[in-house]
C-alpha positions in Angstrom: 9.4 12.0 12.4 10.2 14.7 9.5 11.7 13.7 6.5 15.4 14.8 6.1 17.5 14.9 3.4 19.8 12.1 5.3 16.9 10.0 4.9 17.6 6.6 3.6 14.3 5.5 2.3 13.2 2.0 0.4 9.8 1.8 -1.9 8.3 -0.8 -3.5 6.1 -0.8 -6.6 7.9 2.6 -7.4 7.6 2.4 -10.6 4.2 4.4 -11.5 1.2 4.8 -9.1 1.3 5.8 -5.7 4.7 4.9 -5.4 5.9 6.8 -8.2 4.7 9.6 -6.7 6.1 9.2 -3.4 9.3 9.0 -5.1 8.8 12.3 -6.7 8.1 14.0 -3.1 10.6 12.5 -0.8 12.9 13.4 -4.3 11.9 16.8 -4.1 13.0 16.9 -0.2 16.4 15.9 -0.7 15.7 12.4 0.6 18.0 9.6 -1.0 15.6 6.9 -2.5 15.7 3.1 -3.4 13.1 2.8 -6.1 11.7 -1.1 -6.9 9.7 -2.5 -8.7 9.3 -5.6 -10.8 11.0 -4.4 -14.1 14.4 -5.0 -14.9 15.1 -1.8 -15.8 14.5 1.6 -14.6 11.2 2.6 -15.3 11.8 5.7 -17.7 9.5 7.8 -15.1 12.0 7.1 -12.8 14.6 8.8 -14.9 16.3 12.0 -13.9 14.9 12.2 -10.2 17.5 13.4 -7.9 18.9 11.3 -5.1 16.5 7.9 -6.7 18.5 4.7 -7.3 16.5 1.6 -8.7 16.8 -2.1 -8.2 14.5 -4.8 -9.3 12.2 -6.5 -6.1 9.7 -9.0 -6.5 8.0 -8.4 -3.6 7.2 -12.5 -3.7 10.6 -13.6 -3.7 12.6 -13.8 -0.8 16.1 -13.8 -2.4 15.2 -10.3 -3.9 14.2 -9.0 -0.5 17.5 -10.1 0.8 19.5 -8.3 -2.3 17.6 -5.5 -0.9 18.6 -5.7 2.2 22.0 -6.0 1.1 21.8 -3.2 -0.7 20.7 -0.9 1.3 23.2 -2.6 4.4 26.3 -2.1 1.6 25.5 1.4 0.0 23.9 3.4 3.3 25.0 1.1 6.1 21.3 0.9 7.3 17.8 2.1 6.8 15.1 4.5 7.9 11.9 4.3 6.3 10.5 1.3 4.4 7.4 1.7 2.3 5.6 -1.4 1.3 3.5 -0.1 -1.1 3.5 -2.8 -4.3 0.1 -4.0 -4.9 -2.4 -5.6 -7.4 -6.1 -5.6 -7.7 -9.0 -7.9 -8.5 -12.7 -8.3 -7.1 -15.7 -10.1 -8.2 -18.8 -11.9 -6.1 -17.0 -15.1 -4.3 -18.7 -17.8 -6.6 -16.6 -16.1 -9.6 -13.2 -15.7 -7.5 -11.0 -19.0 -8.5 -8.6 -20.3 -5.8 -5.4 -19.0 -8.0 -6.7 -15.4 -8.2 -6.6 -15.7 -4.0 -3.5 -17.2 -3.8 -2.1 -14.3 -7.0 -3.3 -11.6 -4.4 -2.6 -13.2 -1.1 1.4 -13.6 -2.1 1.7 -9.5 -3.5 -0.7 -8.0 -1.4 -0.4 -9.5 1.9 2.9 -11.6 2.1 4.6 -9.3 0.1 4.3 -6.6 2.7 4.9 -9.6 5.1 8.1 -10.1 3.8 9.5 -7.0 3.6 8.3 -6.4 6.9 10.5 -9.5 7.9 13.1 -8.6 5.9 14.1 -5.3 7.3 13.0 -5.6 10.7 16.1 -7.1 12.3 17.8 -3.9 11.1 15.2 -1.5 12.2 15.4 -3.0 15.5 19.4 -3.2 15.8 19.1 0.9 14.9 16.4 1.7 17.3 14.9 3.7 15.1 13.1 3.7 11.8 9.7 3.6 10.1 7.2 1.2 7.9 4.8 2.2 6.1 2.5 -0.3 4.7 -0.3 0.7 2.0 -3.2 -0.9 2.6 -6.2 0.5 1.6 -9.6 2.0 3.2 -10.9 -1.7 2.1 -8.8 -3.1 5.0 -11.2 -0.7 7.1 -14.3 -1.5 5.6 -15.6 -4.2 3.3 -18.0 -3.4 1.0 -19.5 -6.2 -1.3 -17.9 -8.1 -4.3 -14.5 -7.4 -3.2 -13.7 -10.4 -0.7 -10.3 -11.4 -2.0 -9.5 -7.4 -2.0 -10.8 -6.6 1.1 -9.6 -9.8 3.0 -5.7 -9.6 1.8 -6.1 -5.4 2.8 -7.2 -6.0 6.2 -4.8 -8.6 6.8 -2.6 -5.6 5.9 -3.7 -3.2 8.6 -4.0 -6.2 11.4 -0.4 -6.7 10.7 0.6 -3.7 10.8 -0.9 -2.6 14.0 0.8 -6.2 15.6 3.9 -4.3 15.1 3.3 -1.1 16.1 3.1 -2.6 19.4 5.8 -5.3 18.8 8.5 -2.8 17.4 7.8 0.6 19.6 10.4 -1.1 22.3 12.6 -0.6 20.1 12.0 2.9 18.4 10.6 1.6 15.0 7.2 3.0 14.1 4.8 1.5 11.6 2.0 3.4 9.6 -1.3 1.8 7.4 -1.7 3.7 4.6 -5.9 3.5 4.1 -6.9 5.3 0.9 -10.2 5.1 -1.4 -10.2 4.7 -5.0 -7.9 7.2 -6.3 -6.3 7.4 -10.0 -3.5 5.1 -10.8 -2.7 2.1 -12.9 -4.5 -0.1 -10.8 -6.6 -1.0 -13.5 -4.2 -2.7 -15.0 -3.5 -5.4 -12.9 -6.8 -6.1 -12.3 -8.1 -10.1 -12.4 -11.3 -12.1 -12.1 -13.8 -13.6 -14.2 -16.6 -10.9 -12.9 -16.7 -8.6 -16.0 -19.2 -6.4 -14.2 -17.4 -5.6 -10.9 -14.2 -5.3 -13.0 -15.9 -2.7 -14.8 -17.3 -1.0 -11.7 -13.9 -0.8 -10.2 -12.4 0.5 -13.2 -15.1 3.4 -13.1 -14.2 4.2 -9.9 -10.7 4.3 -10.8 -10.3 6.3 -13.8 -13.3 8.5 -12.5 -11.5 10.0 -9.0 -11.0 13.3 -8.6 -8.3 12.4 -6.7 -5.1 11.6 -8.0 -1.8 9.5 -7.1 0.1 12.6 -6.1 -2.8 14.1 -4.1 -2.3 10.8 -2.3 1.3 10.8 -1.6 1.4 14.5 0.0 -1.3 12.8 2.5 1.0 10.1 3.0 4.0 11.7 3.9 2.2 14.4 5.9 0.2 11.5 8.4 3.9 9.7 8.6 5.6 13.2 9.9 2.6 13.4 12.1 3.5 9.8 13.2 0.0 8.3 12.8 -0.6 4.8 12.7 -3.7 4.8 10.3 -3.9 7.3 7.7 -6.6 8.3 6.2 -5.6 10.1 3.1 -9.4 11.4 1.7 -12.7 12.3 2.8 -14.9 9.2 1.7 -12.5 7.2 3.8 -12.6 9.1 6.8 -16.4 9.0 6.5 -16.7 5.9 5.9 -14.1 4.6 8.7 -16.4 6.9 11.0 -19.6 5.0 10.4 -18.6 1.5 10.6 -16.9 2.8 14.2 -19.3 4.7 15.6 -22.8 4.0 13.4 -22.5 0.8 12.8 -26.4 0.3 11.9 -26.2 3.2 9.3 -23.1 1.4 8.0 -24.7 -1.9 7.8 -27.7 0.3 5.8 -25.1 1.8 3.3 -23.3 -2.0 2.6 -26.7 -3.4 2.3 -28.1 -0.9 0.0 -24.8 -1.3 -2.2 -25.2 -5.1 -2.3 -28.7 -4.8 -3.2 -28.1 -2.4 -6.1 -25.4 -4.3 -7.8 -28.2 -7.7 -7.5 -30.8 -5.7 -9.6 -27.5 -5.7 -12.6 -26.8 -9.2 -11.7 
């Protein structure tokens, strides 16, 4: 597909991050725009982008995926691309993981994009056409140690998401992963756990890309208008990806090495 400036186009966790900045492009292409996020308000980075609209979704409630649905039914009489993008992060070794930071991450990271792809799947399917786009992450790909919780709810991402692309192309709806590596955002800030040292780590990693949110988005939209499934959006990710597929004993060598470094700090 190529994004048009009829394009009727929902995203979730718009409000800064990656999804902020796929506001700003599809914006930039004429594309009309639901931005949602948690606030009740319009973010003011939101503020003054042509074509963007804003509505508050909890991606954990149900009734405000419906008023999103309704929304979008009422003011565009349908739908064409839906990005479930909203996410949190957290990590730690499994001892130091409680059972409510799993459940915390499980209901945004995983069944959030569960129910939005729920929600507006009926419609998708009644058009014959349209598009999801779920973010996952290049942890749903590969899992590297101390980030269980992360890594489990992100490949539970991508396994969903490739279930529909087969269950939906019947009907003309496509579905995209969206796989990146660390990248900078405001991740940070929603991270959780009692592991001091991995939070740190991650927060490094974060705050230290070279990469940013917007360097992101453009490889977002271009891998949806080249209608593939899994995008990989940077370099380490593709490398990575590669490995596990087609080394598998050099990846096991890099995960090991990694797990044995981070012991040594323990």
């Amino acid at each position: 597909m190529k994004f048009q400036p009829t394009d009727r186009i929902l995203i979730t966790g718009a409000a800064s991050g990656l999804g902020l900045a796929l506001v700003r492009q599809l914006s930039r292409r004429g594309c009309r725009v639901l931005a949602t996020d948690v606030h009740a308000e319009m973010h003011e980075s939101l503020l003054g982008l042509a074509g963007v609209d804003y509505l508050r979704l909890d991606v954990t409630q149900d009734v405000d995926w419906a008023t999103a649905r309704d929304w979008v039914v009422e003011q565009w009489d349908g739908l064409d691309v839906l990005f479930n993008n909203a996410g949190v992060a957290a990590g730690g070794r499994i001892e130091l993981t409680e059972m409510d930071q799993w459940q915390w991450i499980v209901d945004i990271n995983l069944l959030g994009v569960a129910r939005g792809c729920r929600t507006f799947t009926p419609l998708l399917k009644q058009q014959r056409a349209g598009q999801l786009v779920n973010t996952a992450s290049a942890a749903g790909l590969v899992h590297p140690p101390r980030m269980s919780e992360y890594n489990a709810v992100k490949a539970g991402v991508v396994a969903l998401s490739e279930t529909l692309l087969h269950e939906l192309k019947p009907y003309g709806v496509g579905v995209s992963v969206v796989c990146p590596t660390f990248f900078r955002t405001n991740l940070t800030g929603s991270l959780r756990g009692k592991d001091a040292s991995a939070q740190r780590s991650a927060a490094k990693l974060i705050d230290g890309s070279k990469v940013s949110a917007d360097d992101i988005a453009a490889e977002v939209v271009k891998g949806v208008e080249k209608g593939r499934h899994i995008i990989l959006t940077d370099r380490e990710g593709k490398i990575a990806y590669a490995a596990k597929r087609f080394a598998r004993p050099l990846y096991y060598s890099m995960m090991k090495k990694a797990s044995f470094q981070m012991a040594k700090k323990d």
